[in-house]
C-alpha atoms as one frame of an Amber mdcrd trajectory, in Angstrom:
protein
 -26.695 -31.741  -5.934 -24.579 -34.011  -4.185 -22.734 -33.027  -0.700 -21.208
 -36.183  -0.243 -18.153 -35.276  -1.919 -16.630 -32.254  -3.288 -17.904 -31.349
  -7.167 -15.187 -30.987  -9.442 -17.324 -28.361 -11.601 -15.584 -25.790 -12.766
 -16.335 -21.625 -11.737 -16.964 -19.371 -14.085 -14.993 -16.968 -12.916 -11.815
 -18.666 -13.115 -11.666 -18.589 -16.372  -8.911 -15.677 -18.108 -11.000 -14.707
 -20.691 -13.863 -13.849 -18.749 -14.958 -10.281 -20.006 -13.778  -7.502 -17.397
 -17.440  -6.127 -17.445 -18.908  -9.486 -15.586 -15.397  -9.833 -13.480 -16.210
  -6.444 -12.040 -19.563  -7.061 -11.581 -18.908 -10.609 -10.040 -16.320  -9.384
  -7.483 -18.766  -6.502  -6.609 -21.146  -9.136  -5.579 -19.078 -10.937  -3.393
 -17.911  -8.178  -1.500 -21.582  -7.479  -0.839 -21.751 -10.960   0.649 -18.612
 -10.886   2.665 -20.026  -7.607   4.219 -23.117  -8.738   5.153 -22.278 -12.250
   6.029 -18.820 -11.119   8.303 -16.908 -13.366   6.048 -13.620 -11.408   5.751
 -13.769 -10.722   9.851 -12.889 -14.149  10.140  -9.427 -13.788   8.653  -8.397
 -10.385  10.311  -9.311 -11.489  13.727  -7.147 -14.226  12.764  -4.560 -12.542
  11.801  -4.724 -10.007  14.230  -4.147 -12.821  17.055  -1.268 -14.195  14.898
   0.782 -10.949  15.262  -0.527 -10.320  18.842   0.932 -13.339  19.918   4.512
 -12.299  19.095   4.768  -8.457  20.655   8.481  -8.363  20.517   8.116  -8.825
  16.411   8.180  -5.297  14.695   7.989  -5.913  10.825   5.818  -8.126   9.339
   5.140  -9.204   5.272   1.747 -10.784   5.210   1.129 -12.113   1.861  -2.474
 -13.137   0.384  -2.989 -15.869  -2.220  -5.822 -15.873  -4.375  -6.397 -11.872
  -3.412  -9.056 -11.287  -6.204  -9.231  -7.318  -6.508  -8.098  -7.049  -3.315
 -10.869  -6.471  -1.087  -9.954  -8.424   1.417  -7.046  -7.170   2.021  -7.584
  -3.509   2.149 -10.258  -4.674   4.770  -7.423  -6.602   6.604  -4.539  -2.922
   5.930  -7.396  -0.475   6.876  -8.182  -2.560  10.092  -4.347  -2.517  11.447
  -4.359   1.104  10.620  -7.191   2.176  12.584  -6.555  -0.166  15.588  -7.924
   1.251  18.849  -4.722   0.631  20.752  -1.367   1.823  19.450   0.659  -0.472
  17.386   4.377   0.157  16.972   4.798  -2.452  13.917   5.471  -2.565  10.281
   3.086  -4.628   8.309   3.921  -4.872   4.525   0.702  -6.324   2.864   1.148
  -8.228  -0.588  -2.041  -9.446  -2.900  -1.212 -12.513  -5.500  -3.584 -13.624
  -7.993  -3.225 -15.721 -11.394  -5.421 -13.101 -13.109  -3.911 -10.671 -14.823
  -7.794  -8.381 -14.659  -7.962  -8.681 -10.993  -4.621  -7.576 -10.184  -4.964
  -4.369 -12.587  -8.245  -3.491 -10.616  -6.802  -4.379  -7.468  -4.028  -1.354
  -8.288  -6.434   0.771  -9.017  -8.411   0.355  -5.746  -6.148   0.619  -3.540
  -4.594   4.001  -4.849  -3.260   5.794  -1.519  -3.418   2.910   0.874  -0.057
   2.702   2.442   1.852  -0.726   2.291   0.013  -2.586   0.075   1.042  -3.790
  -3.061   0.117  -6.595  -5.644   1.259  -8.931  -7.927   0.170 -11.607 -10.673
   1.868 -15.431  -9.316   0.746 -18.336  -9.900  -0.537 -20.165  -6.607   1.130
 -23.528  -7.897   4.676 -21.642  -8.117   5.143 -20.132  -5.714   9.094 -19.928
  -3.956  10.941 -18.271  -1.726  12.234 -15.421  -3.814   8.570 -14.152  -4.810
   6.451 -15.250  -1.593   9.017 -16.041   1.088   7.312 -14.442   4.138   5.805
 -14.272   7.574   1.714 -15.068   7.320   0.145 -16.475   4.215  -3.715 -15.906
   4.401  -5.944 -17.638   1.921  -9.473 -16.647   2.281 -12.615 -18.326  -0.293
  -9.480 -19.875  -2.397  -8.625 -23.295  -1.554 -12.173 -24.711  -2.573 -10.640
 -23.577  -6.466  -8.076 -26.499  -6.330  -8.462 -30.160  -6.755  -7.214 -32.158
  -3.362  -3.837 -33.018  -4.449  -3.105 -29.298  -5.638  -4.502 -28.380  -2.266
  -2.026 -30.563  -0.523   0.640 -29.494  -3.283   0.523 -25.828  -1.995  -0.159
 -26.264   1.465   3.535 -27.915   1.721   4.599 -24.808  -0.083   3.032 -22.519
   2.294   4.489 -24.272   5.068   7.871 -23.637   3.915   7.226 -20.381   2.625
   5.524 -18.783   6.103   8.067 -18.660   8.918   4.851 -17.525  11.466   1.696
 -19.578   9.982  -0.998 -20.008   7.792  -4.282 -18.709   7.922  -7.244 -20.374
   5.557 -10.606 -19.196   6.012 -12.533 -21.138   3.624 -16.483 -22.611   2.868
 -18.239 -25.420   4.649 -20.143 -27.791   2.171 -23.314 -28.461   3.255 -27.134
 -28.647   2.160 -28.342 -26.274   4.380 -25.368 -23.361   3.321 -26.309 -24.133
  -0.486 -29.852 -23.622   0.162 -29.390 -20.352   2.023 -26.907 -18.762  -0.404
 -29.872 -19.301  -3.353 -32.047 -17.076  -1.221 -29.486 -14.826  -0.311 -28.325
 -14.424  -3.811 -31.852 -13.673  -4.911 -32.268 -11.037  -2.672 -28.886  -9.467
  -2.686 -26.858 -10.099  -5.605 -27.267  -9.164  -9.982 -24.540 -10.821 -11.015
 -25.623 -14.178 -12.870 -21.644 -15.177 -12.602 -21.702 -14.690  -9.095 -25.116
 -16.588  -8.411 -23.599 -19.385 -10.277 -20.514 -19.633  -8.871 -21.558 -19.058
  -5.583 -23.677 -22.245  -5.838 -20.601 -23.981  -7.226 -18.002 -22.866  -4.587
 -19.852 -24.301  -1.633 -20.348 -27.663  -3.738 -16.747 -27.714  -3.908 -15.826
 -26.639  -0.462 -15.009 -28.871   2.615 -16.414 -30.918   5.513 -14.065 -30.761
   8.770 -12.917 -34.206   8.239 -11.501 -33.395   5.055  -9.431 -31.017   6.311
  -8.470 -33.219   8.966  -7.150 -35.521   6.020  -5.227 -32.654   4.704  -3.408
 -32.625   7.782  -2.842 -35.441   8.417  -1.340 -36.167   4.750   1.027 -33.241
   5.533   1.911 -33.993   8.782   1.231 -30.873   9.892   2.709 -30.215  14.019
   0.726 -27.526  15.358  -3.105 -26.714  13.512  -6.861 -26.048  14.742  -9.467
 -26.254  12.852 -12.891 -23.947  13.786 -16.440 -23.946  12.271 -17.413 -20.353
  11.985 -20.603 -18.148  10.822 -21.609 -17.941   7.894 -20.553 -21.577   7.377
 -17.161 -21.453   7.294 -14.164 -22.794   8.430 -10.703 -21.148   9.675  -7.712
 -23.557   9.296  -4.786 -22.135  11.004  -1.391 -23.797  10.452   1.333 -22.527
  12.968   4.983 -23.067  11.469   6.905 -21.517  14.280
């Protein structure tokens, strides 16, 4: 396996007629990583200091690309619900994915959770009318896309978020690739998600590619930071 640059190999899991059976199973495995690894923590701290910041703010619409079936987000709604300190805000959270199986299941798991809601959209489409919005997060989707798509929907998510953007997305390295295959074997069943594991962190990103992202887009106000479990949060500020 190379590191040097990012694999163009496609996932498994991206593909639509994937049977529901290994889709559930796949997306069961992840979440067991996420939980383990602190994964999704990353974005909701995130996100928490990206609302924090602007006290005076009372209703928010925080929308999440790529939302799978969800988990991450009814992490992200349960965590602003159960705050220790009292919040007198409105967050509306809305889930977009391309596949049509994840958003059914995402429904159905998040029966009775209050503000929450999800949709099927195309990340490449998106407009104002469908995602216009506050806060776009996209957590463990970016690494999906070729570069120029990446760059494609950043520019969209720019113009779309009135607040920022919040990526939280996989370092590339020898060392992650080799500790995922352990992991995997201990933790995980699902052969899709032991595959495409393998293949998500050959196709994810060094810090100076990033730093090329931004710099193609011009972007004004960004940091990048290299978290645990090799990861890294991009946040874009647009306002």
């Amino acid at each position: 396996m190379n590191f040097d640059k990012r694999s163009n190999a496609p996932e498994l899991m991206d593909d639509p007629e994937l049977p529901e059976a290994d889709l559930r199973l796949a997306l069961k495995d992840l979440a067991v990583v996420n939980k383990y690894l602190g994964g999704n923590k990353i974005t909701i701290n995130a996100l928490e200091d990206m609302i924090t910041s602007q006290p005076d703010k009372k209703h928010w619409r925080v929308i999440d690309v790529g939302c799978g079936d969800g988990e991450v987000l009814r992490q992200i709604a349960r965590h602003f619900e159960n705050l220790d300190y009292k919040i007198d805000y409105k967050i509306d959270f809305i889930g977009l994915d391309i596949n049509e199986k994840s958003i059914a299941r995402a429904i159905k798991k998040s029966e009775g959770i209050s503000h929450l809601t999800f949709s099927t959209q195309n990340i490449l489409t998106l407009d104002a009318a469908t995602a216009g919005c506050d806060i776009i997060l996209c957590t463990l989707t970016m690494h999906h896309f070729t570069d120029q798509q990446i760059c494609t929907f950043i520019k969209t998510f720019v113009q779309l978020a009135s607040t920022g953007v919040i990526i939280n997305d996989l370092q590339r390295s020898k060392i992650a690739y080799r500790l995922f295959q352990l992991f995997s074997g201990i933790f995980m069943k699902s052969k899709i998600a032991k595959y495409d594991g393998k293949v998500s962190i050959a196709r994810a990103f060094k810090k100076e590619e990033l730093e090329t992202y931004s710099k193609q887009l011009a972007l004004d106000s960004y940091f990048i930071q290299w978290k645990w479990a090799f990861r890294y949060l991009w946040v874009i500020k647009t306002i």
